[in-house]
C-alpha positions as CSV (number, residue, x, y, z in Angstrom):
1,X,143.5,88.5,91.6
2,X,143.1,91.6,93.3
3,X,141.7,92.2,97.3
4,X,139.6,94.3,98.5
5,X,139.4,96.3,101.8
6,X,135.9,95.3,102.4
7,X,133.8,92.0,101.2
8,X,131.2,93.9,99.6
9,X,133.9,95.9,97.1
10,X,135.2,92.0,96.4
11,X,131.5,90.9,95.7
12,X,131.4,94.2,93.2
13,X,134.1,93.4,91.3
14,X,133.6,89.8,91.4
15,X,130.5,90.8,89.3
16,X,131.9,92.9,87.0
17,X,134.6,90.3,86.2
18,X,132.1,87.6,85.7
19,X,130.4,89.6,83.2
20,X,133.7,91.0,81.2
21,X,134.4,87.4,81.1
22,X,131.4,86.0,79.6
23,X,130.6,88.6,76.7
24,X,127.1,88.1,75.5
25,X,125.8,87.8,78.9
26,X,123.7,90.9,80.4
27,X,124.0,91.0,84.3
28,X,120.3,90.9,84.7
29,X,120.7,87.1,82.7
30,X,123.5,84.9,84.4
31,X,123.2,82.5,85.9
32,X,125.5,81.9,88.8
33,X,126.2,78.6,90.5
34,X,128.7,79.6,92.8
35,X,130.4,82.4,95.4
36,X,133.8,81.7,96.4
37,X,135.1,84.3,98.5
38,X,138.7,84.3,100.4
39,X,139.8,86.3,103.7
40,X,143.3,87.5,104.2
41,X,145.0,88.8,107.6
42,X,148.0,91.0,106.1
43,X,151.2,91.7,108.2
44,X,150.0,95.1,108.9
45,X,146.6,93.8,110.3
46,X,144.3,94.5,107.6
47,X,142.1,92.6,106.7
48,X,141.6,92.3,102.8
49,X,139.1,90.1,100.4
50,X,138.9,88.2,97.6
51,X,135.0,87.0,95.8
52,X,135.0,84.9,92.9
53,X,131.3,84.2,91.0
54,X,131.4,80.9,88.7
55,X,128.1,79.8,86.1
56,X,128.6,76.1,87.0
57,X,128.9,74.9,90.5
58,X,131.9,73.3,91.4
59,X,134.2,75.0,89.1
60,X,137.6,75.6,91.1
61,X,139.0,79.5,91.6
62,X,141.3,81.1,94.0
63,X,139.0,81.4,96.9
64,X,137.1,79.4,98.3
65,X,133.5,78.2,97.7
66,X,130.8,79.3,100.4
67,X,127.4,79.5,98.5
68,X,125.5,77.6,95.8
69,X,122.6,78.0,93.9
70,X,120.3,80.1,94.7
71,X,121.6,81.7,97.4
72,X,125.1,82.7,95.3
73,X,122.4,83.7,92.8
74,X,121.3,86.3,95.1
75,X,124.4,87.5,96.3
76,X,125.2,88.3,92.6
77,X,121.7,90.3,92.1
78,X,123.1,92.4,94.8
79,X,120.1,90.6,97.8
80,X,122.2,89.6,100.5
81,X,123.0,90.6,104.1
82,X,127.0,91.3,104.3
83,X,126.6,90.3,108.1
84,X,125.1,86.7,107.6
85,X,127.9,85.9,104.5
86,X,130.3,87.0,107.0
87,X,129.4,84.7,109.7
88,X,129.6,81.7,106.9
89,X,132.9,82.1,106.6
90,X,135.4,80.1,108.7
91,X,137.9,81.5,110.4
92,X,140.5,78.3,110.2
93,X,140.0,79.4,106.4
94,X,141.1,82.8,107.0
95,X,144.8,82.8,104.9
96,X,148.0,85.2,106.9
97,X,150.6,87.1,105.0
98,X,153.8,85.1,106.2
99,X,156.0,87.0,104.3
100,X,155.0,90.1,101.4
101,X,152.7,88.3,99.2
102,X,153.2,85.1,100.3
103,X,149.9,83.5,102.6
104,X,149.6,80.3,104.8
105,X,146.4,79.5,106.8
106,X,148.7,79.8,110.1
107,X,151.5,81.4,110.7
108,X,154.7,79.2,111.6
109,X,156.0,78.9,115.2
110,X,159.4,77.4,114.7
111,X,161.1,80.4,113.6
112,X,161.6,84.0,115.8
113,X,160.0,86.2,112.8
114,X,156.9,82.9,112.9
115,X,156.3,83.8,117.2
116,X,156.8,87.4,116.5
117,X,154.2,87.6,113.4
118,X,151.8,85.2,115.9
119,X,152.1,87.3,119.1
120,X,151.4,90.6,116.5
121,X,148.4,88.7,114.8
122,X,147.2,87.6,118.5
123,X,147.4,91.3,119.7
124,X,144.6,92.5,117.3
């Protein structure tokens, strides 16, 4: 799964992949169940995105699920405020890059490169 620089470019192409995956189905007609979305801290500081939009609720992805219902029905019909989704998500649920692709929800602290990457990640 790719990330994205911003959540709304996740959201985008979490939209466009639900509909290439379910042929048959115009955009304007699904029915979504679910947002998952997923925030990364990379080494370098950035922060990157992942969005995920599923037809029946519950249905497990990469990310992690934030809205239901109606509510990740409107995110997918493009009606949301990016502030307010932002503010749902957790920040103990925020994954850091560890080591070049690799992601843990906190960085380890028994190693020298673990309190450097903290201290750097603590900085910003």
């Amino acid at each position: 799964m790719t990330m994205y620089a911003t959540l709304e470019e996740a959201i985008d192409a979490a939209r466009e992949e639900f509909i290439a995956n379910n042929p048959g189905v115009e955009e304007e007609d699904a029915n979504i169940q679910q947002l998952n979305i997923q925030k990364f801290v990379l080494q370098d500081g950035d922060i990157m995105w992942q969005a995920e939009f599923f037809a029946d609720e519950g249905d497990a992805g990469e990310c992690l699920p934030i809205l239901s219902g109606e509510a990740a029905q409107s995110v997918f019909d493009d009606d949301y405020d990016e502030i307010e989704l932002r503010q749902e998500w957790l920040e103990e649920n925020t994954l850091h890059e560890w080591d070049e692709g690799e992601f843990q929800l906190e960085q380890p602290l028994d190693t020298e490169e673990g309190k450097a990457a903290a201290d750097e990640w603590d900085e910003r």
